[in-house]
Every structure is written in structure tokens, then in C-alpha cells.
N, C-alpha and C positions, 0 to 999 in steps of 0.2 A: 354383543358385549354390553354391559352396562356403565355407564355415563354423565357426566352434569350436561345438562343440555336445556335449550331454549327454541319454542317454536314462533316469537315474537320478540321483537325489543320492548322495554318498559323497564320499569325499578328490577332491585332485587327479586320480587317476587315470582318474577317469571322464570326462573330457575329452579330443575326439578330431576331428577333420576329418571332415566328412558333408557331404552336397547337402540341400540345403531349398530350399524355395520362395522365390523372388525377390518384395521385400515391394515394395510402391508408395506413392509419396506422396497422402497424402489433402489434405483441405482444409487452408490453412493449412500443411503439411508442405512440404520438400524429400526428396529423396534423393539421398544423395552415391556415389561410388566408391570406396569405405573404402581410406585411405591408412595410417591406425594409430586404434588402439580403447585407450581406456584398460582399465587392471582397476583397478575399486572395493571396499571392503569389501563391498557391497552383493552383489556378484557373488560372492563366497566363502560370504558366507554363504546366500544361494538356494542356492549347487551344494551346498555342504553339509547342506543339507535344517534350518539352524534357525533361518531367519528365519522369524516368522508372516508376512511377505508371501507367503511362497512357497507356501500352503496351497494354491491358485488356481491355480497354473505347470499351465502343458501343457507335455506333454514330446513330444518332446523338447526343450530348451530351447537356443536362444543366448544367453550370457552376454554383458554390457557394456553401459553406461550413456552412455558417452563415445565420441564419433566425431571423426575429422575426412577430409575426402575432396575429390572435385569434384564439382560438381553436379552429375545426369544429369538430372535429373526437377521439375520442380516440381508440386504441388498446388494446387489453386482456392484463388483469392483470397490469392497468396503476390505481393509485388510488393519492387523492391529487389534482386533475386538472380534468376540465372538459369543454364543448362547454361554446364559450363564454368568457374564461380567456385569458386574455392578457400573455404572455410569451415569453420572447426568446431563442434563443439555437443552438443547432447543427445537420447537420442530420448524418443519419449511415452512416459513414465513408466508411464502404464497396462501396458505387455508387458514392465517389467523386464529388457529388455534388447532382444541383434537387432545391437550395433553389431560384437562381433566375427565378419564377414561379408564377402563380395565387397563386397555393398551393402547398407544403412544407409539407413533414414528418422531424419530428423531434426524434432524437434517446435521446438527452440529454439537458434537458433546466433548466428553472428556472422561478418566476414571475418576469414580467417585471418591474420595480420599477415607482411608480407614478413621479418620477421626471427627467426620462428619455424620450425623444421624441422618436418615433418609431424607425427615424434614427440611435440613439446611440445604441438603445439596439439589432436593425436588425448587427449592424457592432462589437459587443461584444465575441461571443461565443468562438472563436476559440482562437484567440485573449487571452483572459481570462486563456481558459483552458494552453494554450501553456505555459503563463508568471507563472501561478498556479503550474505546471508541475516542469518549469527550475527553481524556484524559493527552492522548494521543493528539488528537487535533490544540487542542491546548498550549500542549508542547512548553511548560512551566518551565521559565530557568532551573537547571542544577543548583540545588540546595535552594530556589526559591518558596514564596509564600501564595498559598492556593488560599482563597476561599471558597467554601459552599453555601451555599444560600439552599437550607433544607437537609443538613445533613444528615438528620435520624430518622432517615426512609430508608425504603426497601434501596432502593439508587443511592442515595447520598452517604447512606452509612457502608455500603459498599466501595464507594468512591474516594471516600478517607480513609480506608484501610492499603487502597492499591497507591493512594498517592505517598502515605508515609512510605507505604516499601520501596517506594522510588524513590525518597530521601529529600521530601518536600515537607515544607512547614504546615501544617493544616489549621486553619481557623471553620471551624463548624458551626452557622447558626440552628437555631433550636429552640421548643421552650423554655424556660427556666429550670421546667423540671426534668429534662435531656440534659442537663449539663453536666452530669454523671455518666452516663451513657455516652456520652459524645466523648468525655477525655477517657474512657475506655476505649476507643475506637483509636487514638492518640491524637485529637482534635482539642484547639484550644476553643472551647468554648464560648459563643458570641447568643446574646439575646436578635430573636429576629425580630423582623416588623419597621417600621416607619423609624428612620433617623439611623440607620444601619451604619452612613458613611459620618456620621459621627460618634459611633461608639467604639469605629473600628481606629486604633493611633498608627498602628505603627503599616509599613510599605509593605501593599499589595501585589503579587506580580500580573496575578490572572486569580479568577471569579466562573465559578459555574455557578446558574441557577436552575435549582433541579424542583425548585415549588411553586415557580411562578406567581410568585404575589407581589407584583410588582417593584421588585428590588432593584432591574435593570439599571435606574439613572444613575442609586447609588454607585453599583458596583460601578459603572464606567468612571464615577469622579473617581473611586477607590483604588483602580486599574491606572488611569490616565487616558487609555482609548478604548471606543468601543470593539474595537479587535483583540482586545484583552481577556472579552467575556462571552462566553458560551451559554444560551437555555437551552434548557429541555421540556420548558415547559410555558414559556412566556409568548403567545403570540403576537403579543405587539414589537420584539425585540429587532425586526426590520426598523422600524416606528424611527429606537434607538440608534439604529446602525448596529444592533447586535444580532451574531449569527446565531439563527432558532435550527436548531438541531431535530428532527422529529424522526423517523423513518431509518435508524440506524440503529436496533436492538437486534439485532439480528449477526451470525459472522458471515465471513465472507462467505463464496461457494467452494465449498472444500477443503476450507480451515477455521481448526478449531484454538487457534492461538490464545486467545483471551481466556479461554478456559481452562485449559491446558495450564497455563501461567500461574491461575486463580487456585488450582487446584496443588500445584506445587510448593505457591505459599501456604495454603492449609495443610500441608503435610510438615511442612517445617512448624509449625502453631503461629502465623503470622497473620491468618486471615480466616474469619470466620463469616456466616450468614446470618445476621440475628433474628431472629422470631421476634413476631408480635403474637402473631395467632395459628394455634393448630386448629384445622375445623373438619369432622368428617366430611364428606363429600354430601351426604343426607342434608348437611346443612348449607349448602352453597351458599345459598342468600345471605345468611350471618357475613361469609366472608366479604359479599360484596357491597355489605354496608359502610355505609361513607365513617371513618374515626381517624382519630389524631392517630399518625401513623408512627413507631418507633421501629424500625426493621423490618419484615416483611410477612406476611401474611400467605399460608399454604394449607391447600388443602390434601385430605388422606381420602383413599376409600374405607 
């Protein structure tokens, strides 16, 4: 089958079209007919050789975390879905990646909601699970107030769509020029960058930082304790006394809750995926050029 693939880490540029072996669903799994694949931070940093996950990669490697497709295949003891269903989702975490592909096994998905284009729901999975994940651990007072530090990513703009539907206040930093975009999401709008816990007046409950540029000290004065705030992206956040979140994009083994969820509000019109960028797969490098991000970035074949 053919695929984005890499037989070295380096820039973008080592990303290219090759044939590889056609993977199969195991127990538990589907495989779809990959209609569009998300690109994760996850995938940049394996191709560019500095995540410690990547230590383990064989190479050649397919990049992507996030699929969505039609079923061809299912594996033992998979019931609920069958060939021929539309669905998105994620694959087994263990091969770090495999979804930018003809075809994609999937460890943990969901049906695809009729009012999602293939794009949004190829670019949803991890995504979903990650903001599903920090939201949970969070555990924001009822009817309290969230921040995000980074909210017009692939993650953060996800992140403020799950938290208004839990019936939380959302403050969204962003550039200037997201602050459109971000109170479409229903976030109130905050400029990011240095002096954060001054521009913000009114009472925080809890703080996610999903861009890691150093907002941490803020957020905790803005919180009161560093048990307030969650990264996803800040390695000094021990440093802080704040808990760094990494390694939890993924669902559990044998549920697909978060998605499941995700997909329910997009059928009600409460929850969408936003696009930054469509990119054939011919082009993989484009996608995995470093840019200011506003939603997420997915590739097609």
C-alpha cells in the first residue's frame, strides 16, 4: 500500500511516498480506508529525531496518530462496527503512528458524526482524547472558570469547546488576531505572552497550558496553587510544582469514551474540529512545517 513515510529522522524534508506493508487488524482493533490523518506534535517530534519515544522507532517509519476512514477489516472480539462504517479514531499507541496510509488500524475510535467532513473527524482523535484526559484530571468547579494558555491549537481549541459543554467559564489565550476565532469556540478572549497574570482580573479556578511558553508562574499566581495547573507542554512545570502531563493522548484499553462523547456533541452542532490546513499526502512536508497554529492540520491522500 502506499504511504507518508520516513527512512531517517531530519526536517520536513525527509518525508516522501513509499509502499509498505499493509497492517491488519488484531484483536480488539479495526482497519479503516484512510480518508484523512491528522498531524500531531507527536509526529514532528519522532520525525525529527527528539522525542525519547522515538529511541525504539524502526525505520522506516509512518507518521500519524489520528485516522479517520471506512471500515474494511475488523479484529476478534470487536462488536458494534463493522465493513463499510464510517469512523474516526486513533491507532495503538504502542507503533506511534501507521495512520498517514492507504490503510490504518485503529485501536480506539468512535462513528464518525454525519456533519463532520472527513477532514475534521481524520484530525479529531487524539486531540479529543488529550483535552478529555486534562480536563478530567482538572476537575474545574461546577460553573467555574478555566484558563487556556494556547487556545487556538489543534488541543486548546478543542479543549474550550468540551469545557463550555461542561458548563465552565473559558478564558482563551491567543494572538490578537485569534480573538475571533477563539470567542467563536465560546472563550473569552486573552492576549498571550509575558504579563498574562496581569491582564487577566477576574478569579481563576484552574489553568491548562497547552503552548508551553513559559506561562506556568503566571498561571499559579492566577490559580493560587500549583495543583491548580496542568501542562501539556511545559517541561519545567515540576520546576513549578506543576503537573506536566505528556504521554496521555491516547484512550484507555478498550474504551472509547472521549470520543464517543466528542462525537455526540458534534451531532447536537456543539462541537466542531477546526482546520488550519488541508494537505495531500504528496505534500507531507508542508504539513509538517513549523506555523502559527489556529486549529489543526490534516492530511488527505
Amino acid at each position: 500500500m502506499f504511504a507518508v513515510r520516513y527512512e531517517r529522522f531530519g526536517g520536513p524534508e525527509v518525508l516522501g511516498l513509499g509502499e509498505v506493508p499493509e497492517p491488519h487488524a488484531g484483536p480488539g482493533e479495526v482497519r479503516v480506508r484512510v480518508e484523512a490523518a491528522g498531524v500531531s506534535p507527536v509526529d514532528l517530534a519522532l520525525r525529527a529525531g527528539t522525542s525519547p519515544a522515538g529511541a525504539g522507532l524502526r525505520l522506516p517509519h509512518v507518521p500519524g496518530v489520528d485516522a479517520a476512514g471506512v471500515v474494511d477489516e475488523v479484529g476478534a472480539g470487536v462488536t458494534g462496527v463493522g465493513p463499510g462504517d464510517a469512523v474516526f479514531g486513533i491507532v495503538p499507541l504502542a507503533g506511534l503512528g501507521g495512520a498517514s496510509a492507504q490503510f490504518a488500524v485503529l485501536a480506539h475510535w468512535a462513528a464518525k458524526p454525519e456533519s463532520w467532513a472527513w477532514e475534521q473527524a481524520g484530525g479529531a482523535g487524539t486531540s479529543v482524547e488529550t483535552a478529555t484526559r486534562a480536563l478530567d484530571r482538572l476537575a474545574t468547579p461546577d460553573g467555574g472558570t478555566l484558563l487556556v494558555d494556547g487556545a487556538a491549537g489543534g488541543v486548546g481549541s478543542v479543549v474550550v469547546q468540551l469545557a463550555v459543554a461542561r458548563g465552565l467559564r473559558v478564558l482563551g489565550t491567543g494572538r490578537p488576531d485569534s480573538a475571533g476565532f477563539l470567542a467563536g469556540l465560546g472563550a473569552v478572549p486573552v492576549a498571550y505572552g509575558p504579563g498574562l497574570d496581569g491582564r487577566v482580573t477576574e478569579r481563576v479556578d484552574r489553568a491548562l497550558d497547552v503552548a508551553g511558553k513559559g506561562s506556568l508562574p503566571a498561571l499559579v499566581a492566577l490559580t493560587g496553587a500549583p495543583g491548580h495547573v496542568l501542562t501539556l507542554a511545559d517541561f519545567s512545570g515540576p520546576v513549578h510544582g506543576v503537573a506536566l502531563s505528556t504521554g496521555e493522548l491516547g484512550g484507555e484499553p478498550g474504551g472509547h469514551h472521549g470520543l464517543a462523547a466528542a462525537a455526540a456533541l458534534a451531532a447536537q452542532g456543539r462541537f466542531r474540529i477546526p482546520l488550519q490546513d488541508v494537505i495531500p499526502f504528496a505534500r507531507a512536508a508542508d504539513a509538517h512545517t513549523a506555523r502559527p497554529r489556529r486549529g489543526k492540520t490534516v492530511l488527505v491522500p
